[in-house]
C-alpha positions as CSV (number, residue, x, y, z in Angstrom):
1,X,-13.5,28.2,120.0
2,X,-16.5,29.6,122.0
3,X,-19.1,27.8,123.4
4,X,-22.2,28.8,121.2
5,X,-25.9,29.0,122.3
6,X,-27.5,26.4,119.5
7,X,-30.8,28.4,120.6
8,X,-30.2,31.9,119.0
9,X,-31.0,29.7,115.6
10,X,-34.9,30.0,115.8
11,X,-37.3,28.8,113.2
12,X,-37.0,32.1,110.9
13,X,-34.1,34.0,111.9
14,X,-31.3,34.6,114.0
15,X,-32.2,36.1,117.2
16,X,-30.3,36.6,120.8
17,X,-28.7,39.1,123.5
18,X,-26.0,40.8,122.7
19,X,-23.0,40.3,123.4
20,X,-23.9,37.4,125.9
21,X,-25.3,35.1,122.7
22,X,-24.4,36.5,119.5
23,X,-21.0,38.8,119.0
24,X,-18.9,39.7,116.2
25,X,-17.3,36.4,116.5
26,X,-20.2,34.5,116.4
27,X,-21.3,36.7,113.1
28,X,-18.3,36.3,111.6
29,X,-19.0,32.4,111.7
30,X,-22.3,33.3,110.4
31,X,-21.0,34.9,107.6
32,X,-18.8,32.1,106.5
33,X,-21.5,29.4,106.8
34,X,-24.1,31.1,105.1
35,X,-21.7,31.7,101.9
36,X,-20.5,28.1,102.5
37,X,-23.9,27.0,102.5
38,X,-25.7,28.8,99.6
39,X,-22.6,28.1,97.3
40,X,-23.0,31.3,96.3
41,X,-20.4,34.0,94.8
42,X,-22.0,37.5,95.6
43,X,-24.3,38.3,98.9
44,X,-26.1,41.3,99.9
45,X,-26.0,42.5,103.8
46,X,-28.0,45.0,105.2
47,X,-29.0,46.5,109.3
48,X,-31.0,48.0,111.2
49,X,-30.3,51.1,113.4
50,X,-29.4,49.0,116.7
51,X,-26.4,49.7,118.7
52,X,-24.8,46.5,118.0
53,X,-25.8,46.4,114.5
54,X,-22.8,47.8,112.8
55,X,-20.1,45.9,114.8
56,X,-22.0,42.9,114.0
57,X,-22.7,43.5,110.6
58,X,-19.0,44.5,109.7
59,X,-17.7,40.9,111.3
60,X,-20.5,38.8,109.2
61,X,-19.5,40.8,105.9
62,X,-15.5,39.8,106.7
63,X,-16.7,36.4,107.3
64,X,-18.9,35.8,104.3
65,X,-15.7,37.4,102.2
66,X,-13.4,35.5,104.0
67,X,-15.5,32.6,102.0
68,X,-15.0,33.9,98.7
69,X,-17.7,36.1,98.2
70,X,-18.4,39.8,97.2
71,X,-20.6,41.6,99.6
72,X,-22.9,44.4,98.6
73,X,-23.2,46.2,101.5
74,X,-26.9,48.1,101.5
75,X,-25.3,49.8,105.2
76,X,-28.8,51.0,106.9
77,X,-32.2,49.8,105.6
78,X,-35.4,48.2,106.2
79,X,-35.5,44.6,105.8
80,X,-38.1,45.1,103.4
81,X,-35.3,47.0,101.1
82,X,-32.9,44.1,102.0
83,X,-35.1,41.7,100.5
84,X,-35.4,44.1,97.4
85,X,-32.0,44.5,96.8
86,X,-32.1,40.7,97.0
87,X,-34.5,40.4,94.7
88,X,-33.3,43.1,92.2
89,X,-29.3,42.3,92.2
90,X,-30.4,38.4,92.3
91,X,-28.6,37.6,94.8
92,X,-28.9,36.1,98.7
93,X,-29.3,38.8,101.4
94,X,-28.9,39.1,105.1
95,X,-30.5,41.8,107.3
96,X,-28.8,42.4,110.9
97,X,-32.1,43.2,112.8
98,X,-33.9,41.8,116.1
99,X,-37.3,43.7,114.6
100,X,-39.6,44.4,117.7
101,X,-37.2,43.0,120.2
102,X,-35.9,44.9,122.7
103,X,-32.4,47.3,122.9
104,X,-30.2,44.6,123.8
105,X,-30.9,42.0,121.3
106,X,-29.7,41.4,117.4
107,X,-30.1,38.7,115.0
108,X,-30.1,38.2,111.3
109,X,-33.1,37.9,108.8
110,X,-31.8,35.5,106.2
111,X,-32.9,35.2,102.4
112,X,-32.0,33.3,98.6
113,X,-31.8,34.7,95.8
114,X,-34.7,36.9,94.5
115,X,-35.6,36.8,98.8
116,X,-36.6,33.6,98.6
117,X,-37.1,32.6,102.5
118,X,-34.7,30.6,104.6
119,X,-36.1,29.4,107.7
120,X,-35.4,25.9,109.9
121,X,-36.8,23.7,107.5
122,X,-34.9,25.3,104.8
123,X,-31.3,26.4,105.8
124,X,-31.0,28.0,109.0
125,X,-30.1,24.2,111.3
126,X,-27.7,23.5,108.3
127,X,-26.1,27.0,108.8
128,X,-26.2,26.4,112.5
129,X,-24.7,22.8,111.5
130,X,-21.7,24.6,110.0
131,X,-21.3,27.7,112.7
132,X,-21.1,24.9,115.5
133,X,-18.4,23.0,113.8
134,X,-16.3,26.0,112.9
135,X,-14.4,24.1,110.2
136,X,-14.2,26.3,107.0
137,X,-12.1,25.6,104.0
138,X,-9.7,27.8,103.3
139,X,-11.0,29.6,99.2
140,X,-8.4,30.5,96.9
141,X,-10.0,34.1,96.6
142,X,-11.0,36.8,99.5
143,X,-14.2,38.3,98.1
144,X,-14.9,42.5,97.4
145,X,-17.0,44.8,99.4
146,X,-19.0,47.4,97.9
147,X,-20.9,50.2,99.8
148,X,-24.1,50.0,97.5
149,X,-27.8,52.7,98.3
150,X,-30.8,50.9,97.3
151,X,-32.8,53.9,99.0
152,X,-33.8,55.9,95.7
153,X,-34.2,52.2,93.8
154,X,-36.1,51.0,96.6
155,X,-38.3,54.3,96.9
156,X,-38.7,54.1,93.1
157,X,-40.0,50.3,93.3
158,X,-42.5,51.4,95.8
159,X,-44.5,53.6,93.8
160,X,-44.6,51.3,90.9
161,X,-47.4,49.8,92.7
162,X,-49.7,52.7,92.5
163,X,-50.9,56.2,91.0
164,X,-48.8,58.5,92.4
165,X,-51.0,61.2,90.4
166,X,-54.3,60.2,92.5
167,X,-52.9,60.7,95.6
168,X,-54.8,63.9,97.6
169,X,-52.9,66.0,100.5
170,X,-53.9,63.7,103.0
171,X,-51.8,64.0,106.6
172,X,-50.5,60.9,107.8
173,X,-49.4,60.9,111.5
174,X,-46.6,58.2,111.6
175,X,-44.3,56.5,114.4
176,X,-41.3,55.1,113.4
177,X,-40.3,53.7,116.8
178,X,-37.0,55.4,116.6
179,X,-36.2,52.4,113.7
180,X,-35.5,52.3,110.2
181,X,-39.3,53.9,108.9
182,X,-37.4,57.3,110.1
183,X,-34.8,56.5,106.9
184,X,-37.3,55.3,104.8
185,X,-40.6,57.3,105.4
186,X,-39.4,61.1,104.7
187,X,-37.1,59.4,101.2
188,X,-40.7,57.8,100.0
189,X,-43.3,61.2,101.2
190,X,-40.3,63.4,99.5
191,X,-42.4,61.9,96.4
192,X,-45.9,62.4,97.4
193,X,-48.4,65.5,97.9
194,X,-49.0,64.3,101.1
195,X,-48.2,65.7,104.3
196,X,-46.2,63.9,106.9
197,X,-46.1,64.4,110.6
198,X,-43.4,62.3,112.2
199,X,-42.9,61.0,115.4
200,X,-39.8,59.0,116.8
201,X,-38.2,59.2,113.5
202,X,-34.8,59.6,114.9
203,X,-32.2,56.4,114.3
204,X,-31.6,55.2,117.9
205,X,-31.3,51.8,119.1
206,X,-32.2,52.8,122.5
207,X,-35.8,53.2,122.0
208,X,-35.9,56.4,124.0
209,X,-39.7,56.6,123.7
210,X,-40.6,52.9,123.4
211,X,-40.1,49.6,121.8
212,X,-40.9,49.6,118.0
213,X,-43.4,47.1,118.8
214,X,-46.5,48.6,116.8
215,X,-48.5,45.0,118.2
216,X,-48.7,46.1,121.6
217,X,-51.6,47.8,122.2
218,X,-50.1,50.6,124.6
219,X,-47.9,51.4,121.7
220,X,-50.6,52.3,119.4
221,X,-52.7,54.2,121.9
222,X,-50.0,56.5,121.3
223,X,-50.5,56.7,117.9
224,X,-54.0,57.0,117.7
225,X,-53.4,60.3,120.2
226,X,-51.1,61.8,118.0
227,X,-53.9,61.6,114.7
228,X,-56.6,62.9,117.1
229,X,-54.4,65.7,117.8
230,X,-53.0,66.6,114.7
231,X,-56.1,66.2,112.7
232,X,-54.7,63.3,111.2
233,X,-56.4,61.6,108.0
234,X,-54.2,58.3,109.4
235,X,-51.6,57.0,111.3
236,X,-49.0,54.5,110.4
237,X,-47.0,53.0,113.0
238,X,-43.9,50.3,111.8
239,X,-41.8,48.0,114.0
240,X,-38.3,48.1,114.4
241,X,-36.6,47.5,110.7
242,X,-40.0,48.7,109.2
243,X,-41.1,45.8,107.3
244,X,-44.7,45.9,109.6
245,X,-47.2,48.6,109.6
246,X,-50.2,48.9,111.8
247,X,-53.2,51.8,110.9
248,X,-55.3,54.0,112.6
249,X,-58.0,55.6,111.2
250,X,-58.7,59.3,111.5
251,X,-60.8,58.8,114.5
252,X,-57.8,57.2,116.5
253,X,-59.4,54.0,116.0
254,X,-56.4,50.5,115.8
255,X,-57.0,49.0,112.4
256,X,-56.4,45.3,112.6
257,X,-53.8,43.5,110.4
258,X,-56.9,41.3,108.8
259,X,-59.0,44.8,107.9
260,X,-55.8,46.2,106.1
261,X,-55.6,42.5,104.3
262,X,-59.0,42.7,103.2
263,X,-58.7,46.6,102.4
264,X,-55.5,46.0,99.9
265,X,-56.6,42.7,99.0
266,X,-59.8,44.8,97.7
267,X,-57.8,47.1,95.7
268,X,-55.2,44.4,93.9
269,X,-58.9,42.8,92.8
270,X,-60.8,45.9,91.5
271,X,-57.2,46.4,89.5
272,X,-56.2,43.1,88.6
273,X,-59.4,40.9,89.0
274,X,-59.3,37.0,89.4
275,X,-56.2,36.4,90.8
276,X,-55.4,34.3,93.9
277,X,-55.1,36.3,97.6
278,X,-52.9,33.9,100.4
279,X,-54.1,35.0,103.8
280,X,-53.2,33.1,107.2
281,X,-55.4,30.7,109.3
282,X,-55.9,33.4,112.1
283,X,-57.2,36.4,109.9
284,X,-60.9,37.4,109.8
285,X,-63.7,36.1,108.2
286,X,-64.0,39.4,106.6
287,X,-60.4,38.6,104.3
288,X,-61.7,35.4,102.6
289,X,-65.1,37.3,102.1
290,X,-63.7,40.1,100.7
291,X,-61.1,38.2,98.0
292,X,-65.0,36.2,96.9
293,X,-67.0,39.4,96.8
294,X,-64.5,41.0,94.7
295,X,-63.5,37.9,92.1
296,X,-60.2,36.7,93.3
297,X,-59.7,33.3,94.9
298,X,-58.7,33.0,98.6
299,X,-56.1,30.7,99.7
300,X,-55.5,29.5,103.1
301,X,-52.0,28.3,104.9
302,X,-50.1,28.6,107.8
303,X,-48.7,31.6,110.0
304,X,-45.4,32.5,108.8
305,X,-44.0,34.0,106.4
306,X,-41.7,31.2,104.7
307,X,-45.4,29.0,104.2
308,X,-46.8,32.0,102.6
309,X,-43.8,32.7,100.6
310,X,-43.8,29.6,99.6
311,X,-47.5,29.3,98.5
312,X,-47.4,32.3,96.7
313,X,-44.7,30.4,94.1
314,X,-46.7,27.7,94.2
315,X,-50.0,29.2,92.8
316,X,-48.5,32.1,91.7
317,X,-50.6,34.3,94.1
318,X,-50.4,38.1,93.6
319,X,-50.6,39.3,97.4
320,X,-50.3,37.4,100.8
321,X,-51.6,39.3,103.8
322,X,-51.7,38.3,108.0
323,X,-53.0,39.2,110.9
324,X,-49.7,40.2,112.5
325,X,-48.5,43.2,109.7
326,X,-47.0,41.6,107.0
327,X,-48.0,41.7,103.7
328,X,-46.7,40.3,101.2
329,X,-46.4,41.2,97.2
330,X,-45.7,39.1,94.5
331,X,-44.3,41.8,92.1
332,X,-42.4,42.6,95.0
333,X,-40.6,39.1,94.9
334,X,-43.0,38.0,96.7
335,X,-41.6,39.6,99.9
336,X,-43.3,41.2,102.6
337,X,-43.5,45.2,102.6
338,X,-45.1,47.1,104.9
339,X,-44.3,50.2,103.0
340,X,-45.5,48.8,100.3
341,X,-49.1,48.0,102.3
342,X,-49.0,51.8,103.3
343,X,-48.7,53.5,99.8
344,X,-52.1,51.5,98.4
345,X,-54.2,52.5,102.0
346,X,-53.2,56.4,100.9
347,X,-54.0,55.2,97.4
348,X,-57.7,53.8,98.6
349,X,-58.0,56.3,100.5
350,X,-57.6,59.1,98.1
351,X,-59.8,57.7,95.2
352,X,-62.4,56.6,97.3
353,X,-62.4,60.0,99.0
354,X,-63.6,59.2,102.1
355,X,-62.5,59.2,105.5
356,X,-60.3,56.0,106.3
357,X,-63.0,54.9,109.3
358,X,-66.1,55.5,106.6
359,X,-64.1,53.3,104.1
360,X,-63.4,50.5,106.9
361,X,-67.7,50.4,108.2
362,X,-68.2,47.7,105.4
363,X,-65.5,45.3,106.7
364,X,-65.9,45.6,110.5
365,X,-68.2,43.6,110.5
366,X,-66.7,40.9,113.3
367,X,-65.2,41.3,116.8
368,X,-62.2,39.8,117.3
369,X,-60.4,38.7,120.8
370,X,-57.0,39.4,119.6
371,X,-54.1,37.2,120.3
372,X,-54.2,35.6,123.9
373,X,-50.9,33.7,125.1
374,X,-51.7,31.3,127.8
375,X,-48.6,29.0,129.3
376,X,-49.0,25.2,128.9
377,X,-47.3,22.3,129.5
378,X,-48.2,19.5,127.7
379,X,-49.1,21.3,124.4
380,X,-50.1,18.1,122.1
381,X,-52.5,16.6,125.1
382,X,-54.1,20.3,125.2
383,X,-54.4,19.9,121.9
384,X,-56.5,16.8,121.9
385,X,-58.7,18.0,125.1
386,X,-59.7,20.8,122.9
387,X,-60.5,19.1,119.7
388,X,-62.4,16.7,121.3
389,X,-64.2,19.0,123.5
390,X,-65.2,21.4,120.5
391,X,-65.7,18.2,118.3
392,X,-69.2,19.7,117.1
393,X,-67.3,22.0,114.9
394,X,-65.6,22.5,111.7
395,X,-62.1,21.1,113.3
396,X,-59.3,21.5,111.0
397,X,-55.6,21.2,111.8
398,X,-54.0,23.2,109.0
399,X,-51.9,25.0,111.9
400,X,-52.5,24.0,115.5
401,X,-56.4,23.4,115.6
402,X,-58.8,25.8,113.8
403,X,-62.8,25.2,115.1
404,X,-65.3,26.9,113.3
405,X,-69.1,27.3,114.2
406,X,-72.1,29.2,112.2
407,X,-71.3,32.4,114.8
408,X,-67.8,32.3,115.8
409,X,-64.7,30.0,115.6
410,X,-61.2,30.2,117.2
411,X,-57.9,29.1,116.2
412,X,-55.2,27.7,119.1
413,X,-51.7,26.9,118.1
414,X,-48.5,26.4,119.7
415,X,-45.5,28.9,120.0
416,X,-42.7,27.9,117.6
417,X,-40.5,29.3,120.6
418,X,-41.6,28.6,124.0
419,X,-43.9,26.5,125.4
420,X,-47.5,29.1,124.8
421,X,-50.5,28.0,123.3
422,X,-51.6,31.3,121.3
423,X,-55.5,31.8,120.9
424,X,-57.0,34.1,118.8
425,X,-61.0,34.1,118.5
426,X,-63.9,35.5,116.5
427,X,-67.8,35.8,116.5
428,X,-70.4,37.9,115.1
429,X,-71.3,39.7,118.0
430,X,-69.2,40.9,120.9
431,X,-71.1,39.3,123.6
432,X,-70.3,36.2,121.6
433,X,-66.5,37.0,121.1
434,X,-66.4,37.9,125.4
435,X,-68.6,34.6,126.2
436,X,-66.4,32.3,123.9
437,X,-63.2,33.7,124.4
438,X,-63.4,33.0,128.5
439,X,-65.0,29.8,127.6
440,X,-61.8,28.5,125.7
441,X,-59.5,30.6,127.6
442,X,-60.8,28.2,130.8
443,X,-60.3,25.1,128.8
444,X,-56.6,26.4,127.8
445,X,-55.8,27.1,131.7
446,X,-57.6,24.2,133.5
């Protein structure tokens, strides 16, 4: 058998070059081990638009019948409508998708039943376990595939979560990156009065225009061009297999991933009030503020989305939201959506009838430094310099080391990856922000 990069297994997916680290052999043995694994009889496989993705999907789908089970296969989707179809047909699901990676890479997003999260802690080393060894039983039955469309199911479950009837004509600018929101977006607006003005909708895993990476900055200048220039009411721009959205306002204006938690987290409140909001240990102030102001009762955990998936069972949350675009329902099996996240901003939007930048005044309210990677060595002895150095604050260390003060605070953590100490900061001014963020940022690098 093939040597096999133990590497591509990362702490939430699968995730490497292709065909140097992950092939169709390589996700055929993926295939078998996750149906070995999860015990399970029927599986649901999805992928993105990548030009690898089908080769690679069709191997896993052999392997994972191979094992004995039947395969409902979604063909393209968002992973977002993966997870649905997981949730909805109760059964595991696997998305072939790298997200915001680059052409040449592929991987797997990998779920339970009902799309509960597998990640290192909880499935992925014991797949990569059984992958390594290559020894499979042989099962006394090869299981069926079924071509299956979740797209007018999935479309249909999306504007559960709303009033279609109180939408207005708004026109929403939106980049799909050349990904799956070109599939997605024009099924869901089919249903709505508003207007949509598309860019890089076509299916291409090439990225002709640029990476579907809606984070980067560059990439949303772009965006907020386009809604200057059409007149746009908003802009919605999604990563690669769509389940991330980023916003601009109608004045071209980036709308963080903590503002559009605090927004939606807003609206779930004034509908369902006194329920429990998860939100991550790098969003704003503003999102904790907001869940108070508005009754509900905020709940803080890690970064990632298997530690909010997993609070959100726990206290039977109703919506999870983070800083980095994912947002997280619980009436959507408590999987993240950024379509979902989209269709209550036009919902806001339309009843408050206002422009989107009016409606955000109230919760700008801090300035942010945004996410600052800085290379390190010895990460757990940074740690300690900075804890002890910032000792005069609130230190907590929920998820690397959290500081705050009475006018700003800062969060450093580690990469799950490589060996980057992320910082993201905030204060109540921007001089503060600029002052503090150089300040740490020296510490970080000395």
């Amino acid at each position: 058998m093939k040597d096999i990069d133990p590497g591509i297994f990362k702490a939430y997916d699968v995730r490497g070059v292709y065909p140097q680290q992950i092939d169709e052999e390589i996700a055929y043995l993926i295939g078998r081990a996750f149906v070995a694994f999860l015990g399970e009889e029927k599986i649901a496989v999805g992928r993105d638009m990548r030009l690898s993705s089908p080769q690679l999907s069709r191997a896993f789908v052999s392997g994972a019948s191979d094992q004995g089970a039947d395969v409902a296969d979604i063909g393209l989707c968002s992973t977002d409508m993966l997870y649905f179809a997981s949730g909805v047909l109760d059964r595991p699901g696997a998305m072939f998708t790298a997200s915001h990676n680059p052409k040449e890479y592929n991987g797997l997003k990998l779920c339970r039943r009902k799309a509960g999260p597998i990640s290192s802690d909880t499935g992925i080393l014991e797949i990569r376990e059984l992958v390594m060894a290559g020894d499979f039983t042989d099962t006394p039955r090869k299981g069926t595939v079924e071509e299956m469309d979740m797209l007018p199911r999935y479309v249909e479950h999306v504007l559960s979560f709303i009033d279609v009837s109180s939408l207005r004509s708004l026109k929403v600018v939106a980049d799909a990156g050349n990904g799956m929101g070109g599939l997605i977006l024009p099924a869901l607006f089919e249903r709505l009065p508003c207007e949509l003005v598309p860019h890089c909708f076509e299916l291409d895993g090439s990225f002709p225009h640029h990476q579907p990476d809606p984070i980067n900055p560059e990439n949303i200048k772009l965006l907020s061009q386009w809604v200057l220039e059409a007149g746009g009411d908003l802009g919605m721009a999604f990563d690669g297999d769509a389940d991330r959205v980023f916003l601009v306002d109608d004045e071209g204006e980036a709308v963080s991933g903590s503002l559009t938690t605090a927004m939606v987290a807003r609206r779930i409140l004034q509908k369902h009030p006194d329920e429990k909001i998860i939100y991550n240990c790098i969003n704003s102030w503003v999102v904790p503020e907001t869940i108070r102001e508005y009754g509900g009762t905020p709940i803080r955990e890690r970064v990632g989305h298997s530690f909010i998936k997993q609070t959100m069972a726990e206290t039977g949350a109703i919506f999870g939201g983070e800083h980095s675009g994912h947002y997280y329902f619980k009436d959507n099996y408590r999987a993240d959506s950024g379509l979902i996240a989209a269709i209550f901003i036009l919902e806001i939007v339309s009843v408050e009838n206002e422009p989107l930048s009016r409606i955000l005044e109230p919760f700008r309210k801090y300035y942010a430094s945004g996410e600052i990677n800085s290379r390190v060595d010895d990460i757990p002895a940074k740690l300690n310099e900075i804890a002890s150095l910032y000792a005069g604050g609130d230190v907590d260390r929920m998820d690397g080391i959290t500081i705050e003060f009475e006018d700003w605070w800062f969060n450093v953590r580690p990469s799950n990856t490589e060996p980057l100490i992320r910082l993201n900061l905030e204060a109540r001014s921007r001089e503060l922000m600029e002052e503090k963020r150089d300040e740490v940022l020296a510490v970080i690098r000395s």
